[in-house]
RODO-2510 file (C-alpha; in nm, 4 decimals, decimal comma):
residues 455
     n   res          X          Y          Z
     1     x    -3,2674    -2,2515    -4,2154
     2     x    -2,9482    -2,1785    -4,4052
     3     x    -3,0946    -1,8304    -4,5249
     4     x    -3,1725    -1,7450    -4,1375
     5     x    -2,8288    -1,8512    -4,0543
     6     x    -2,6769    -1,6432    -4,2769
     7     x    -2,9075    -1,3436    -4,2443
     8     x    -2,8171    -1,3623    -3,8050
     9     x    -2,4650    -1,3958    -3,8623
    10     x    -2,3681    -1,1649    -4,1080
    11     x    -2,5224    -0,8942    -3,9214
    12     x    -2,3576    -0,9945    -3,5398
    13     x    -1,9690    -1,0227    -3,7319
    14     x    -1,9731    -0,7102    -3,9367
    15     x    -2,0482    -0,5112    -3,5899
    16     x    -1,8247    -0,6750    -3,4555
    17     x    -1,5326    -0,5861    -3,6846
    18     x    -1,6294    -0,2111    -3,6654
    19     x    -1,5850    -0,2419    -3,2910
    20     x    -1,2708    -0,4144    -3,3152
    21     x    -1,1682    -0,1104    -3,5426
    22     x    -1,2950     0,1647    -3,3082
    23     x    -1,1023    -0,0601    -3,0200
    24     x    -0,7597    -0,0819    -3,2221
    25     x    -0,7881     0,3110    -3,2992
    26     x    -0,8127     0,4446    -2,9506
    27     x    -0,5027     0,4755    -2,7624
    28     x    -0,5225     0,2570    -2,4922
    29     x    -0,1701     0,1889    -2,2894
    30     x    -0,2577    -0,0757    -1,9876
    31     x    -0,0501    -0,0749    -1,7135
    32     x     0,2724    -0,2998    -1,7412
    33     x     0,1713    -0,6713    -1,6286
    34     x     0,3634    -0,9937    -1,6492
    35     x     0,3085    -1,1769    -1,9444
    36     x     0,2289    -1,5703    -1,9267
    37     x     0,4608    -1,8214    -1,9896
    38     x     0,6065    -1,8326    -2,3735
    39     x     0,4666    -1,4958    -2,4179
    40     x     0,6967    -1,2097    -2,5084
    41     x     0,7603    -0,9808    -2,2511
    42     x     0,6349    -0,6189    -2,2309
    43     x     0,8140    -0,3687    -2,4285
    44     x     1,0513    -0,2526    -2,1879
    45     x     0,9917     0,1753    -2,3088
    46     x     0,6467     0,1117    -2,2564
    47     x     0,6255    -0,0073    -1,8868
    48     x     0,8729     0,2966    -1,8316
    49     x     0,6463     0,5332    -2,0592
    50     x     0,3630     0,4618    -1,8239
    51     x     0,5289     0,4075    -1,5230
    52     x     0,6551     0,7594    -1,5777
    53     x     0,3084     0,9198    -1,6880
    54     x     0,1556     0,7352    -1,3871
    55     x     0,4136     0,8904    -1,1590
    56     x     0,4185     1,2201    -1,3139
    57     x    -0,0471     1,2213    -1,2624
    58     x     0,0137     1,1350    -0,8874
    59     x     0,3158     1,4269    -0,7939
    60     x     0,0816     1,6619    -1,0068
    61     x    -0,1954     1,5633    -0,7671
    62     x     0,0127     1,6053    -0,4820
    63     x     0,1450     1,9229    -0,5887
    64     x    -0,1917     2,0563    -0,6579
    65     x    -0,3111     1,9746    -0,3225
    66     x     0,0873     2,1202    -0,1205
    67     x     0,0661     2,4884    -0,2839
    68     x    -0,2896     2,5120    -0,2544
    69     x    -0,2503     2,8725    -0,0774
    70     x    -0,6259     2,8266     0,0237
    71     x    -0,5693     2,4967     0,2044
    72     x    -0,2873     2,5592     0,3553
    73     x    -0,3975     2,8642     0,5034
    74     x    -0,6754     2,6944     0,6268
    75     x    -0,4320     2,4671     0,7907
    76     x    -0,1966     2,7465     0,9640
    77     x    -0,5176     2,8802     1,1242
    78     x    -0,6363     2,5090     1,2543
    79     x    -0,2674     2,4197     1,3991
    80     x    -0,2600     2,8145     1,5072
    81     x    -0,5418     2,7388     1,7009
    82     x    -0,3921     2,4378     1,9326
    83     x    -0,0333     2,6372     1,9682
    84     x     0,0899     2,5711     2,3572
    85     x    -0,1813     2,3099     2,4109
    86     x     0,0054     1,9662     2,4029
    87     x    -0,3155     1,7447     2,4429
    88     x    -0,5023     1,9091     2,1645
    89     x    -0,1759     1,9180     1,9585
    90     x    -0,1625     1,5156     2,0635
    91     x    -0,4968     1,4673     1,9992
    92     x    -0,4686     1,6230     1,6622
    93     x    -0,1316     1,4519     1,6128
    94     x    -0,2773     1,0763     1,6631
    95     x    -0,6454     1,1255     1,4732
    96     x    -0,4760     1,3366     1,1528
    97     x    -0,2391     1,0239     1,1548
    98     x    -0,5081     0,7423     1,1821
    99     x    -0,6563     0,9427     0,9359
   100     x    -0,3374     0,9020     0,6584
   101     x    -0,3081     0,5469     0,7280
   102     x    -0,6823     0,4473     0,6678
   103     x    -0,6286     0,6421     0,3129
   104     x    -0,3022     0,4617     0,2441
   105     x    -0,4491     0,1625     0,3087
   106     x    -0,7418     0,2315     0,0366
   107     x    -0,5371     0,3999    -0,2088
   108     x    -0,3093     0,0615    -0,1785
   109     x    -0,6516    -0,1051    -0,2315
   110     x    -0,7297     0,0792    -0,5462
   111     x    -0,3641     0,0445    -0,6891
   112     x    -0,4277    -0,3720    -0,6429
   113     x    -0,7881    -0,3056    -0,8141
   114     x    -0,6498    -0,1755    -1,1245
   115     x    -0,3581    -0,3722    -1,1358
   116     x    -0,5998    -0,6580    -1,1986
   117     x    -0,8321    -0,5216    -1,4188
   118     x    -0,5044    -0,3600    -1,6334
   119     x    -0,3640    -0,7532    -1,6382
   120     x    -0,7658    -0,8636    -1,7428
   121     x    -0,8079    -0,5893    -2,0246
   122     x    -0,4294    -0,6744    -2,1887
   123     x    -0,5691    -1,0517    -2,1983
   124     x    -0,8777    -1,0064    -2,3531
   125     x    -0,6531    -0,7509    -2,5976
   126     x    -0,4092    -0,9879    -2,6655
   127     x    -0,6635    -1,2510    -2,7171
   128     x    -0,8617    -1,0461    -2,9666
   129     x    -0,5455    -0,9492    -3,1743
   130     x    -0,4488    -1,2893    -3,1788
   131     x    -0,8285    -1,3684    -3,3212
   132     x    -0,8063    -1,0806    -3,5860
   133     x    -0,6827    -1,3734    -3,8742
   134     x    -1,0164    -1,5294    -3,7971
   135     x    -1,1848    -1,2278    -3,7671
   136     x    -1,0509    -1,1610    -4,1837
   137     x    -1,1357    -1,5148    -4,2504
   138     x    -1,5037    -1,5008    -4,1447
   139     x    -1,5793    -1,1560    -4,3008
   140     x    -1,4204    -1,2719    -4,6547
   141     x    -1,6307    -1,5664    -4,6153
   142     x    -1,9529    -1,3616    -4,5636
   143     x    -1,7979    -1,1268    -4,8718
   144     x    -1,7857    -1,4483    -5,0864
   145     x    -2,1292    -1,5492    -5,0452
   146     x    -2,2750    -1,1919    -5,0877
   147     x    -2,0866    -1,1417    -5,4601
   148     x    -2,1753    -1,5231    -5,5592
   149     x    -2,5117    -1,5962    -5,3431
   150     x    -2,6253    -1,9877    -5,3553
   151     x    -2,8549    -2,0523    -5,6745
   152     x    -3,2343    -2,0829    -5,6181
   153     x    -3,3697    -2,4694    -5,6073
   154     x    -3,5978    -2,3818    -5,8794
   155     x    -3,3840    -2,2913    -6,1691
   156     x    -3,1749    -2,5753    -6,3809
   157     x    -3,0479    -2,9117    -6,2552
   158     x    -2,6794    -2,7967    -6,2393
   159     x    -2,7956    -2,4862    -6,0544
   160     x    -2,9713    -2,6987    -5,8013
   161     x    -2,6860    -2,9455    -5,7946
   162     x    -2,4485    -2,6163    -5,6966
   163     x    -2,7093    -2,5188    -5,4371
   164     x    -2,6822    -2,8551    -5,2603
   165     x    -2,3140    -2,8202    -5,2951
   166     x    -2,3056    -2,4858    -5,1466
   167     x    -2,5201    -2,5276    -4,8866
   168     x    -2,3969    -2,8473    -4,7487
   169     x    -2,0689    -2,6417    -4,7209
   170     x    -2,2130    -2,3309    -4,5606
   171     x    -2,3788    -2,6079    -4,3143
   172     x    -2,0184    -2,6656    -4,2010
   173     x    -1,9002    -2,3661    -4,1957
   174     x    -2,1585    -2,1394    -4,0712
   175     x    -2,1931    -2,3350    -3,6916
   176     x    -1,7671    -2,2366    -3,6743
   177     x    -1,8497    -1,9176    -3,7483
   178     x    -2,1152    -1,8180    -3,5687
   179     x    -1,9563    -1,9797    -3,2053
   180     x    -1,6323    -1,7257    -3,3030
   181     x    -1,8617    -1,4173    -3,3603
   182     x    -2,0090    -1,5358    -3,0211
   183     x    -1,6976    -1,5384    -2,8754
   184     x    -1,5522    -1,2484    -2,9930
   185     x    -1,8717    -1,0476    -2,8531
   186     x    -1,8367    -1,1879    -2,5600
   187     x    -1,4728    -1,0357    -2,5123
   188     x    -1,5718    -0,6993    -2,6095
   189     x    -1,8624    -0,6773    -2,4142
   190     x    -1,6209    -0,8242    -2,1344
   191     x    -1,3326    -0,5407    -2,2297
   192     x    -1,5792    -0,2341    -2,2582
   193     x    -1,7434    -0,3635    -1,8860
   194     x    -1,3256    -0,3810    -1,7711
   195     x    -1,2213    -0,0022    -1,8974
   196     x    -1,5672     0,1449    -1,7393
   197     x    -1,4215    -0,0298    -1,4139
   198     x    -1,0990     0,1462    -1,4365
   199     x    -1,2181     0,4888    -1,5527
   200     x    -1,4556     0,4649    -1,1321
   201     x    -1,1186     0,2994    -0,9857
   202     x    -0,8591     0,5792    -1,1532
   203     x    -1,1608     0,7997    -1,0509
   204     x    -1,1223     0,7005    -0,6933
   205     x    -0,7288     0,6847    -0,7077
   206     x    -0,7462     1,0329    -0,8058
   207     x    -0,9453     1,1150    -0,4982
   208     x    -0,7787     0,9418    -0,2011
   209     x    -0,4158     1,0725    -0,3637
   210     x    -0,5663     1,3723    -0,3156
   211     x    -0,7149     1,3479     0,0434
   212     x    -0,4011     1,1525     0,1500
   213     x    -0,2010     1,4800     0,0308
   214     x    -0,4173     1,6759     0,2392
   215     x    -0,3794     1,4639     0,5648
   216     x    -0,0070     1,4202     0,5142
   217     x     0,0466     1,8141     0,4673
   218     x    -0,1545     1,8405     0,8278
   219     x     0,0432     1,5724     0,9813
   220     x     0,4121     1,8070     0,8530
   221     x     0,2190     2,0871     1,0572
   222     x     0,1520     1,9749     1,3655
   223     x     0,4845     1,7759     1,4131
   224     x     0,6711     2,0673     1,3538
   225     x     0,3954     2,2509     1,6233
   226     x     0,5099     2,0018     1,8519
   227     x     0,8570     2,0549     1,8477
   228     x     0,8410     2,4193     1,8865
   229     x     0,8268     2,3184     2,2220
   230     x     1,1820     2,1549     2,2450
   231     x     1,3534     2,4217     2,0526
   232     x     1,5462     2,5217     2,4183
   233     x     1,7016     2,2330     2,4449
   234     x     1,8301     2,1443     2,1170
   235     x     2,2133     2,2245     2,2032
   236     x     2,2153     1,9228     2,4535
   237     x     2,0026     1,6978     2,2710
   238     x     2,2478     1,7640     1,9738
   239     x     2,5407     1,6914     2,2321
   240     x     2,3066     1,3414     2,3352
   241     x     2,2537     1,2502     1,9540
   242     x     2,6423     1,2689     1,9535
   243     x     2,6778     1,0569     2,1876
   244     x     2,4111     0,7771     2,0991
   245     x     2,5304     0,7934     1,7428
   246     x     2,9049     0,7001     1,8703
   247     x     2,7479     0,4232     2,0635
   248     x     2,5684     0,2721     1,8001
   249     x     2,9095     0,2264     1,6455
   250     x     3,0397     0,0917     1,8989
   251     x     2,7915    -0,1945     2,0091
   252     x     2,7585    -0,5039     1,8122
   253     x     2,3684    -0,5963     1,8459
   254     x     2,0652    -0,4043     1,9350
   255     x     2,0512    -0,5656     2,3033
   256     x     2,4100    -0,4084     2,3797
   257     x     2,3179    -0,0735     2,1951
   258     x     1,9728    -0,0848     2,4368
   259     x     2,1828    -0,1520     2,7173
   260     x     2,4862     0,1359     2,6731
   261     x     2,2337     0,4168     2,5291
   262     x     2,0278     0,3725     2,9215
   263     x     2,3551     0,3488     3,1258
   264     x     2,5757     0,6153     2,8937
   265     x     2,3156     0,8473     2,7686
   266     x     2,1153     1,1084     2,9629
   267     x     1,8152     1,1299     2,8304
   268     x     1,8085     0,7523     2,7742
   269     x     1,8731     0,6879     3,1455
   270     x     1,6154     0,9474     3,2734
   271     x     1,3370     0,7673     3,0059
   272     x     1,4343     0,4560     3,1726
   273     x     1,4140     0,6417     3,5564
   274     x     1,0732     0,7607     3,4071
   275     x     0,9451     0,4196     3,3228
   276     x     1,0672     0,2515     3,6404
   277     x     0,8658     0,5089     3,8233
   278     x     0,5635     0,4934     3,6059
   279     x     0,5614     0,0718     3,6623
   280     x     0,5595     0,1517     4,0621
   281     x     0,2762     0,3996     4,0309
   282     x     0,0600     0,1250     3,8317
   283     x     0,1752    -0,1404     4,0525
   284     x     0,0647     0,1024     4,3577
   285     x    -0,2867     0,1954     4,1513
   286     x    -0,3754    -0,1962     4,1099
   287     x    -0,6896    -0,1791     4,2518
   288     x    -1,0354    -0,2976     4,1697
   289     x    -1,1165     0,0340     4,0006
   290     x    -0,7942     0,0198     3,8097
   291     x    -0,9820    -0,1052     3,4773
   292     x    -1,1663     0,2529     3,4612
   293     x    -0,8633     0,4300     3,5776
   294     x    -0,6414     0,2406     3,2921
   295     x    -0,9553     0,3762     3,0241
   296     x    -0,9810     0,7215     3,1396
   297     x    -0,6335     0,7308     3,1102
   298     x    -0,6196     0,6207     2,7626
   299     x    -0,8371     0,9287     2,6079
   300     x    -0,5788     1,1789     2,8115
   301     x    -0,3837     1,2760     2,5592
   302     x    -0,1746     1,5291     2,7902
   303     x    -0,0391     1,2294     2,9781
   304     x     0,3510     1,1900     3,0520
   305     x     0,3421     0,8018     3,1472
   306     x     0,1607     0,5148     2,9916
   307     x    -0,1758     0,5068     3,0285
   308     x    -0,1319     0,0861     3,0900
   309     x     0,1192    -0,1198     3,2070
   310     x     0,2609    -0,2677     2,8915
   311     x     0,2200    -0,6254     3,0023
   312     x    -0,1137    -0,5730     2,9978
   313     x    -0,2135    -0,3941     2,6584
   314     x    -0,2140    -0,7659     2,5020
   315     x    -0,4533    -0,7420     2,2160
   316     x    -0,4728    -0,3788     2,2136
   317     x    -0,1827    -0,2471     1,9965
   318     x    -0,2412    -0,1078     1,6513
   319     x     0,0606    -0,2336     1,3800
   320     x     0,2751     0,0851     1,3521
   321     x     0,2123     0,0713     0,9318
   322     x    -0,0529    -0,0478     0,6894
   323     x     0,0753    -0,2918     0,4727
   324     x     0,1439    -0,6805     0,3732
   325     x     0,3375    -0,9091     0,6567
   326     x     0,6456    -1,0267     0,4591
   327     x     0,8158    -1,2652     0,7735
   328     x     0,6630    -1,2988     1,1307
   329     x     0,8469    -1,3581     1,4314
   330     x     1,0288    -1,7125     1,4289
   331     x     1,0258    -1,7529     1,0566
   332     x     1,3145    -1,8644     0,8264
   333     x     1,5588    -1,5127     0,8288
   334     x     1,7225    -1,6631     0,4500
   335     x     2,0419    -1,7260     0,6231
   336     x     2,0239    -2,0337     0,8313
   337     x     1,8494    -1,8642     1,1654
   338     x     1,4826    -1,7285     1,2415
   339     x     1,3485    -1,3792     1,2309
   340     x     1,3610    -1,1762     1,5999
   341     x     1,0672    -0,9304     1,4484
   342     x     0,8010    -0,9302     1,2190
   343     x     0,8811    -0,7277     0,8759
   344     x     0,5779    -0,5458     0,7015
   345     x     0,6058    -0,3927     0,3338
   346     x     0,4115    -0,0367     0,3364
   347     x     0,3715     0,2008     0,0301
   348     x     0,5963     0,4402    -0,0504
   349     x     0,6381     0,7368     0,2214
   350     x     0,3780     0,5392     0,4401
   351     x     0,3382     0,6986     0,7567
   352     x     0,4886     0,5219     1,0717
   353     x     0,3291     0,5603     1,4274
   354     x     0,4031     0,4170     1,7742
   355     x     0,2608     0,0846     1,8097
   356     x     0,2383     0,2130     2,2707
   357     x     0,3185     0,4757     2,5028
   358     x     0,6725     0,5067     2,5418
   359     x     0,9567     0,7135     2,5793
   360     x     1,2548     0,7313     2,2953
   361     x     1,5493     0,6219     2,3928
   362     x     1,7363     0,5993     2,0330
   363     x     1,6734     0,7846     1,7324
   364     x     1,9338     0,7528     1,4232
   365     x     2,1159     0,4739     1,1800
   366     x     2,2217     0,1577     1,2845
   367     x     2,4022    -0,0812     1,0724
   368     x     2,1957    -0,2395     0,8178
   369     x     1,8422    -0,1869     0,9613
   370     x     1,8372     0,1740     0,7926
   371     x     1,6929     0,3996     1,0679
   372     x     1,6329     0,2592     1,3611
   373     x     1,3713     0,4061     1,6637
   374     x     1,4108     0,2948     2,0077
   375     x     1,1372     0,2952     2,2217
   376     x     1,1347     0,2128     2,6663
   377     x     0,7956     0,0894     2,6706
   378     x     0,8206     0,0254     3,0471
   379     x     0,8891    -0,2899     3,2500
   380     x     1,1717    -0,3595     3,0880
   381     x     1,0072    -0,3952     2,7755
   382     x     1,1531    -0,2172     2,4446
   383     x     0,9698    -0,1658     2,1181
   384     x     1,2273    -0,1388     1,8022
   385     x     1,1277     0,0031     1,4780
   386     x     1,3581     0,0167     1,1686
   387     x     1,4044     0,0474     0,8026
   388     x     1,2436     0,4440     0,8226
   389     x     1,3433     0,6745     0,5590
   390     x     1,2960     0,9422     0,8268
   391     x     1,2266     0,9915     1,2442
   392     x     1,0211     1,2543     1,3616
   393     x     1,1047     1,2131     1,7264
   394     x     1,3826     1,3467     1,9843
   395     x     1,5958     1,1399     2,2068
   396     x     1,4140     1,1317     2,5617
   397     x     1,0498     1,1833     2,3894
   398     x     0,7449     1,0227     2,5570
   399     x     0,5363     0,9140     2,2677
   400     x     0,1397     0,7963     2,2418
   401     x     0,0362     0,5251     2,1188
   402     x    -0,0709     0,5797     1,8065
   403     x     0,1079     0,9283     1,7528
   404     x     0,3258     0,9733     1,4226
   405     x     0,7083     0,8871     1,5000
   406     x     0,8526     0,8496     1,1258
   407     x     0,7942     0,7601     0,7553
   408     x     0,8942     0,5276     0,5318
   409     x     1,0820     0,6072     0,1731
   410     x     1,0256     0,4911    -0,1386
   411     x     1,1393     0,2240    -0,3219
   412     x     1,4733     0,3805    -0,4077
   413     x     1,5459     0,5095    -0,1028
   414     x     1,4036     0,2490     0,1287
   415     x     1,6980     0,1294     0,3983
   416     x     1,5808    -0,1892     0,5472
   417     x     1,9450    -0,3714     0,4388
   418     x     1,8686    -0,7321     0,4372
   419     x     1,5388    -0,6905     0,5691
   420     x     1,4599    -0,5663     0,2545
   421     x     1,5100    -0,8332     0,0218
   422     x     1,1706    -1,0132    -0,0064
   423     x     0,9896    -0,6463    -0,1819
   424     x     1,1067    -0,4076    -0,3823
   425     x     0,8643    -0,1432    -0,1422
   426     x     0,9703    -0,0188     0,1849
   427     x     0,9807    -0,2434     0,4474
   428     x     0,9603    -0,2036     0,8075
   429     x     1,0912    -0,4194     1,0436
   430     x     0,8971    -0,4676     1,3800
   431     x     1,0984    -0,6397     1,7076
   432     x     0,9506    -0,6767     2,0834
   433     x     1,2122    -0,7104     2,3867
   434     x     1,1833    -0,8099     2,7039
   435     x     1,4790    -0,6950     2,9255
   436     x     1,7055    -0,7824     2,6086
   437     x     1,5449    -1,0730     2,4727
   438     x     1,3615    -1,0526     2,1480
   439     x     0,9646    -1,1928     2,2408
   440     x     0,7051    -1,2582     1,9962
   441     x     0,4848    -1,0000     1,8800
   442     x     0,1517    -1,1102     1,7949
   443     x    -0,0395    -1,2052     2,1414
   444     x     0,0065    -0,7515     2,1461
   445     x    -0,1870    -0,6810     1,8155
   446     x    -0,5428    -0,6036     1,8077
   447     x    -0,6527    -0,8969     1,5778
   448     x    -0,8356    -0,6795     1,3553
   449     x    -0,4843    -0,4323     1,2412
   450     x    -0,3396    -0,7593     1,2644
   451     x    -0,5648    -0,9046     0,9891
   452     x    -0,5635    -0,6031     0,8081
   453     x    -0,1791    -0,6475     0,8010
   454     x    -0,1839    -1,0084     0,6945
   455     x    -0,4286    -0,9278     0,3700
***
């Protein structure tokens, strides 16, 4: 029995300090995590070392895909193609930025996945090179015993009486031994399974950085397609922009800045004219076949009013960003009130869209929400949107649901203000009004974005 022990273990320890060797030669630089309690933290060069060789793989990715003279001829000819067609162009607009979101959303996904299996591998790493001691102290064991072997039972008294000796200690020893070499198979078999996980995920990273590229060089496109359209009036927006931007200056809360921009500003008071007139015409068209009308309206994406009455598209809305709800409506604000919107934290330069149809009625910075997009959603509803790195829509707009309107920064650059001070990642803030008054959200989301948003 104490022959067989010896003859299984020796064997399952000596491979496993060769792996251990091949392990501790190849360079292997996980991901910066945060250590456990009483542990040391991470060298401070090293989370910056792959933080910046991280970065520095993704902008190479990105840059591939941007001055890819193939692809973006492709794309001239495609947006070419829908040039004075607004539906198409709207059409186009809406699906390419669907499209970007859903890959956000998974790339997002993948950055969690390896996150967790980068935290798992530097456990089982700093486990094992905590082990190595034992790992020396079993192999000189098994080195002792092979230069000085136990004496054979059949030679001389004082022989046999150093067998006994020998093997009552190996009896000790050997179970101790054998659970560690167990153990420390275990964790290699467990750390080998971990980096073939993160070579698919990085894999897959690679892949969806590289469609979002793609998407998000399609979406540049066709916005700037769709303002070709408002070039001839850009002197008296300009003069309107002017205007609004002294306003927001001057008014002290969102509800008096909604109020001036639709009684001082043109093309605020005609998007609020436009609405009025689009609530009579629904209020005129509620008839039995108004359901059908209200659907068939929703797929015309050459449409200059809402397609539905914005008191009744509860449940419908799509959350203007993917990302993770940081404070819904009513919470705790931090400073002794409760939250008037919902705030969401996206990924960097996450793409923004309008959560309804609705027509822009502020477009710029305002105080310390960063910058901040108005929209007259009709019936004296407004839908405000804030913390943007950068709006893609004109003053007096009509926007579809659904159709890009801004994007977010990155975590540098972010300007949420004090909506920002939960996450370190952009944040968008989200705020419903009804004729001034700040409403709650949530009875408007479709409850599966609104899951999706939640995590």
């Amino acid at each position: 029995m104490l022959r067989y022990a010896v003859k299984t273990t020796v064997p399952l320890i000596l491979a496993l300090a060769a792996v251990l060797t091949a392990q501790a030669e190849q360079p292997s630089v996980p991901p910066p995590i945060t250590p456990p309690a009483g542990e040391a933290a991470p060298d401070a060069d090293a989370i910056s070392a792959v933080k910046a060789a991280r970065e520095a793989e993704l902008e190479a990715i990105v840059d591939d895909i941007a001055r890819s003279a193939d692809r973006l001829a492709a794309l001239e000819a495609e947006i070419e193609a829908l040039e004075n067609d607004r539906a198409r162009i709207n059409a186009a607009l809406i699906t390419t930025a669907l499209r970007t979101q859903m890959l956000e959303e998974q790339a997002s996904a993948t950055e969690r996945r390896l996150d967790t299996l980068s935290e798992n591998e530097a456990r089982i790493r700093a486990s094992l090179a905590a082990r190595r001691g034992v790992l020396a102290e079993l192999l000189a064991a098994l080195q002792r015993i092979g230069r000085k072997p136990p004496p054979a039972l059949v030679t001389r008294p004082d022989d046999a009486l150093a067998a006994v000796r020998s093997a009552i200690l190996l009896n000790a020893v050997l179970p101790e031994m054998r659970a560690e070499a167990e153990a420390l198979a275990a964790d290699l078999a467990e750390l080998v399974s971990l980096e073939r996980q993160m070579t698919e995920e990085r894999d897959r990273q690679r892949a969806e950085i590289g469609a979002l590229a793609e998407e998000r060089v399609r979406l540049e496109r066709l916005i700037v397609e769709k303002r070709k359209g408002a070039e001839d009036t850009t002197a008296s927006l300009d003069e309107e922009r002017r205007k609004a931007a002294l306003l927001a200056e001057k008014s002290g809360n969102l509800k008096d800045l909604i109020a001036r921009l639709e009684t001082e500003i043109d093309a605020a008071r005609e998007a609020a004219e436009a609405a009025r007139k689009a609530d009579e015409a629904a209020a005129a068209a509620a008839t039995e076949g108004s359901t059908q009308a209200s659907v068939a309206a929703l797929q015309d994406t050459g449409r200059f009013s809402p397609a539905i009455p914005f008191a009744n598209a509860k449940g419908l809305l799509s959350m203007p960003a993917r990302g993770v709800m940081l404070r819904e409506f009513g919470a705790d604000d931090g400073i002794g009130g409760e939250t008037k919107g919902v705030s969401i934290a996206t990924r960097a330069g996450a793409r923004v869209v309008a959560p309804s149809d609705g027509w822009v009625v502020y477009a710029g910075p305002f105080r310390s929400y960063g910058q901040l997009l108005i929209l007259n959603a009709g019936s004296g509803y407004h839908i405000v949107l804030a913390g943007m790195d950068r709006i893609d829509v004109q003053l007096g707009q009509f926007v579809l649901a659904g159709e890009p309107v801004a994007a977010m920064g990155d975590r540098k650059l972010a300007q949420a203000g004090a909506l920002n001070i939960l996450s370190r990642q952009p944040v968008l803030y989200v705020e419903f009004k009804k004729d001034g008054t700040s409403i709650d959200p949530s009875p408007w989301w479709a409850s599966s974005t609104e899951e999706k948003v939640r995590g």
